[in-house]
C-alpha positions in Angstrom: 0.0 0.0 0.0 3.4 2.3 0.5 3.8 2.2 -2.5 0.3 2.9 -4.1 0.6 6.3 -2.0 3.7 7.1 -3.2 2.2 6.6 -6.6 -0.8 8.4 -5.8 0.7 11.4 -3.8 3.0 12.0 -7.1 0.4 11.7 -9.6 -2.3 14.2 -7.6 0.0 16.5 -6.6 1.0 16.7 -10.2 -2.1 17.8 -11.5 -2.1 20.2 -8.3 0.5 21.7 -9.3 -0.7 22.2 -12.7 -4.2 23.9 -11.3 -1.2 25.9 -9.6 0.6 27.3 -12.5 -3.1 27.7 -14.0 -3.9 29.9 -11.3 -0.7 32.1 -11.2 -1.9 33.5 -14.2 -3.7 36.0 -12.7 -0.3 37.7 -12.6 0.3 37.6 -15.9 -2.8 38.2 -18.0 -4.3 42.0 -16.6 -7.3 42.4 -18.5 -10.4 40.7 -18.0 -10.6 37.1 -18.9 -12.4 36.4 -22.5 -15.8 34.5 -22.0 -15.0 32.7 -25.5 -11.0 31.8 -24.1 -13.8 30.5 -20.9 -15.8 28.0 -23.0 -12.9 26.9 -24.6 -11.3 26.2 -21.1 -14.6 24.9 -19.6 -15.4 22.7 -22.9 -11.4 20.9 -22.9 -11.8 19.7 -19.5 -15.4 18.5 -20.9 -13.2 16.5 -23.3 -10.3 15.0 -21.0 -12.7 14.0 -18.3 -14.9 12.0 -21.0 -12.3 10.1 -22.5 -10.7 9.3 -18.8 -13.9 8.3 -17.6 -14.0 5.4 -20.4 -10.2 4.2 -21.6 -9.0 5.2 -17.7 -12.4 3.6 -15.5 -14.9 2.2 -17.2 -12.9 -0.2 -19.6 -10.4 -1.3 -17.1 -13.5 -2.0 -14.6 -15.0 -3.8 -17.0 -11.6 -6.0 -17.4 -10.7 -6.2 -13.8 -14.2 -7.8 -13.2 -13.8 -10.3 -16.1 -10.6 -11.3 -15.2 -11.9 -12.3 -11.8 -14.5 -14.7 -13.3 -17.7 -11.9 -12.9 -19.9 -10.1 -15.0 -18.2 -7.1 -16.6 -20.9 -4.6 -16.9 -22.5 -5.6 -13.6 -19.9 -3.6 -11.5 -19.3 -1.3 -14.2 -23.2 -0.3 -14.2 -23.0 -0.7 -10.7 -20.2 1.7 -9.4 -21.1 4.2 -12.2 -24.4 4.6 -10.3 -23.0 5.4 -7.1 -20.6 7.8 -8.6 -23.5 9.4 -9.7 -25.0 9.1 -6.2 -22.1 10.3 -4.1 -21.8 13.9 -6.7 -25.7 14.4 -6.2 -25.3 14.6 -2.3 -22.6 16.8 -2.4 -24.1 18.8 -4.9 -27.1 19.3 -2.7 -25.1 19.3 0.8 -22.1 21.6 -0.1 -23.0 25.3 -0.6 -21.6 26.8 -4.0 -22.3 29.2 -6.8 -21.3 28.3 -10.3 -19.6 31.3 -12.2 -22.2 33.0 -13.7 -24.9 32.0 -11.8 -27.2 34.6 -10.0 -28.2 31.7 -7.0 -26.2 29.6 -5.0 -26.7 25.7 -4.9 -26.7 23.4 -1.9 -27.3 24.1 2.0 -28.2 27.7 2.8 -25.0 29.2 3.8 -23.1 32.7 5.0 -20.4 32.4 2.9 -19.1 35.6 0.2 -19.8 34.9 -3.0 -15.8 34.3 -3.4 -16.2 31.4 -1.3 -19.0 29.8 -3.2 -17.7 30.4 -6.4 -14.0 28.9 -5.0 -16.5 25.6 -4.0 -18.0 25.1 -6.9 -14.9 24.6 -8.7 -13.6 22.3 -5.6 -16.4 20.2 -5.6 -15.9 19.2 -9.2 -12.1 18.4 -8.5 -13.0 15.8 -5.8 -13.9 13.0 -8.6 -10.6 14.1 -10.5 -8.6 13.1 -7.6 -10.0 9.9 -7.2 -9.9 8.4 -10.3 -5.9 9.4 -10.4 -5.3 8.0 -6.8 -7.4 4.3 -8.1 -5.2 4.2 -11.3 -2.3 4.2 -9.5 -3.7 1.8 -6.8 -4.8 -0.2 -9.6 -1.4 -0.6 -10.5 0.4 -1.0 -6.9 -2.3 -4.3 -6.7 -1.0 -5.8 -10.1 2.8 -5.6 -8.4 3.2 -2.4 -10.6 2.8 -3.6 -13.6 4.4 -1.5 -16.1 1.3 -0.8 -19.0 -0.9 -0.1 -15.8 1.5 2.4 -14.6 1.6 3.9 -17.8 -1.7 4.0 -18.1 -1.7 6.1 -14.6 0.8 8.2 -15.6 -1.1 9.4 -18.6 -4.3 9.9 -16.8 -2.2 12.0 -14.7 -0.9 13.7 -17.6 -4.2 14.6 -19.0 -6.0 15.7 -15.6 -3.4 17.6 -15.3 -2.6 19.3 -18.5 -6.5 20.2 -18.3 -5.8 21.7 -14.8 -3.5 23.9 -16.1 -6.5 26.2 -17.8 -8.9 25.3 -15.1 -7.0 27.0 -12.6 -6.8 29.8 -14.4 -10.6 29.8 -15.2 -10.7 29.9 -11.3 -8.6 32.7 -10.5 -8.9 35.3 -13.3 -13.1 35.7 -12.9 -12.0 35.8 -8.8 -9.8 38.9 -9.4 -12.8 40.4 -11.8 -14.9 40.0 -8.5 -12.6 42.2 -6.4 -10.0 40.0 -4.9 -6.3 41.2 -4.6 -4.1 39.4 -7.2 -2.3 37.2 -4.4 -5.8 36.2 -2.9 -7.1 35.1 -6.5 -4.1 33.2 -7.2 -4.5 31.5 -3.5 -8.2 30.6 -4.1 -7.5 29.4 -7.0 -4.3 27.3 -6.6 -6.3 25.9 -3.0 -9.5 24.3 -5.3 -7.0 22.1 -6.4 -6.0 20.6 -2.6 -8.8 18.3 -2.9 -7.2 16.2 -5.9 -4.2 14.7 -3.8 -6.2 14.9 -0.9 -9.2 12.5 -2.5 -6.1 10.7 -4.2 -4.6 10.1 -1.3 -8.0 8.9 0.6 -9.1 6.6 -2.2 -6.0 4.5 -2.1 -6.5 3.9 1.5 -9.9 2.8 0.7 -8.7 0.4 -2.3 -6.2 -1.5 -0.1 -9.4 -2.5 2.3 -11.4 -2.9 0.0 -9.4 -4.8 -3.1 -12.0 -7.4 -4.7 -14.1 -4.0 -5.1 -11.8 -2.3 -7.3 -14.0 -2.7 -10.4 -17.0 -0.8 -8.6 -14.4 1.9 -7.6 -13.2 2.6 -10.7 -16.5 2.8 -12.1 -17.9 5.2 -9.4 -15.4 7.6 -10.2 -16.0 7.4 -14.0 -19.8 8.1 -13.0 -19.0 11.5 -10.4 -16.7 12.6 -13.3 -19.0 12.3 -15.8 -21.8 13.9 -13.4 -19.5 17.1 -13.4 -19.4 17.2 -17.2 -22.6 16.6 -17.8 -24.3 19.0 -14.8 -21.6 22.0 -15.0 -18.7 21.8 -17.7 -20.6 21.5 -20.7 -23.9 23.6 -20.1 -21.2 26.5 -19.3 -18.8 25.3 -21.8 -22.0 27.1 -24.8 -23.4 29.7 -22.8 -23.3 33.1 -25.1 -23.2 33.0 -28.8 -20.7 30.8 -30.8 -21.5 27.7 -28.8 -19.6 25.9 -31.4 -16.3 27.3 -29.8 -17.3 25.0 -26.7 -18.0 22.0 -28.5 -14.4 22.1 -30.0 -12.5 22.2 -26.5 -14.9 19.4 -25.9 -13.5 17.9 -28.8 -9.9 18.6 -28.5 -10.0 17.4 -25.0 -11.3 14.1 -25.7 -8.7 13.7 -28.5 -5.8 14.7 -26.4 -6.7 11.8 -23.3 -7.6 9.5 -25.9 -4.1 9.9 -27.5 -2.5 9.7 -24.2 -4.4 7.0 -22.6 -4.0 5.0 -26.0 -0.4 6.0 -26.6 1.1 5.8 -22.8 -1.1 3.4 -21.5 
């Protein structure tokens, strides 16, 4: 298990570092941040998260399943469906506000509008995390088998190279709300924690719970896909020339699939 958290701890806090870098944009780019160069952000991650959800979860659930004598789609259907659960009762429990949004969703709260928007952006990193942290335990249980860690490394790749403009979709509309440079970047470098902290979590849960992998790996394909579906690509063709949108979504899917395909 040592090792799957080595694994895990590199690979999250890899594409925390990325949601990093994103975020230190702020410093860089003055003016306000282009609601097209937005969509295109919003509508990539779309993309990667699509693709990771089927080469990175669903397919190796499927396998890992098989190859233990079961029914493939059985825990694949399965865990997709509580993935799905677990992202609805956050979604309902954790106050946040969606950027552009006039009303807050979840539990009535006190928190500034900063803080909500900051949680909406966390709450759709949590899923990210875990399905980097179960690669990599995926692979720590098959005595690190080398196409498995590959296939973790590029799933790290991807969530991260997606992060990169994610973090900067986090911080930029945060300084357009007010905040000081330094506390934009912070906010939006911390919405990122939650990735090697889920990571982290989920390989502890794997090691306990091993012959359940399959239903693992499927739940996180199902809360990723939750956030695409619910957030990512609704705001990914708000405004006019949707089509921009639908072209990150695109290009994202291409990208993982490359990588997944390629690495993996």
């Amino acid at each position: 298990m040592r090792q799957a958290l080595l694994w895990a701890a590199a690979g999250t806090g890899f594409t925390f570092l990325m949601t990093t870098l994103g975020a230190a944009m702020v410093f860089l780019l003055r003016r306000r941040s282009s609601p097209l160069l937005q969509r295109i952000f919003l509508g990539f991650a779309a993309g990667v998260m699509i693709a990771a959800s089927v080469w990175s979860l669903l397919i190796p659930a499927i396998e890992e399943a098989e190859a233990a004598g079961g029914i493939g789609w059985v825990p694949a259907a399965g865990g997709f469906v509580l993935g799905i659960a677990l992202m609805l009762a956050l979604d309902g429990l954790l106050p946040h506000l969606h950027n552009g949004a006039a009303q807050a969703e979840g539990l009535p709260s006190s928190f500034r509008r900063t803080t909500l928007l900051v949680l909406a952006v966390t709450l759709h990193n949590i899923p990210e995390g875990m399905a980097v942290g179960l690669t990599f335990a995926r692979a720590a249980q098959h005595s690190g088998d080398t196409g498995l860690l590959a296939a973790a490394g590029a799933l790290a790749l991807g969530i991260g190279i997606q992060n990169f403009p994610e973090g900067a979709a986090v911080s930029l509309p945060l300084r357009e709300e007010g905040l000081s440079h330094r506390r934009a970047f912070a906010y939006g470098a911390l919405s990122g924690v939650v990735e090697p902290l889920f990571g982290v979590l989920v390989v502890l849960a794997a090691a306990q719970l091993t012959p359940f992998m399959p239903w693992l790996l499927s739940a996180a394909a199902g809360a990723m896909l939750y956030v695409v579906v619910e957030e990512l690509i609704p705001a990914a063709h708000l405004g006019e020339h949707s089509n921009t949108g639908t072209l990150g979504v695109m290009a994202g899917f291409l990208v993982m699939m490359v990588l997944d395909v390629a690495l993996g």
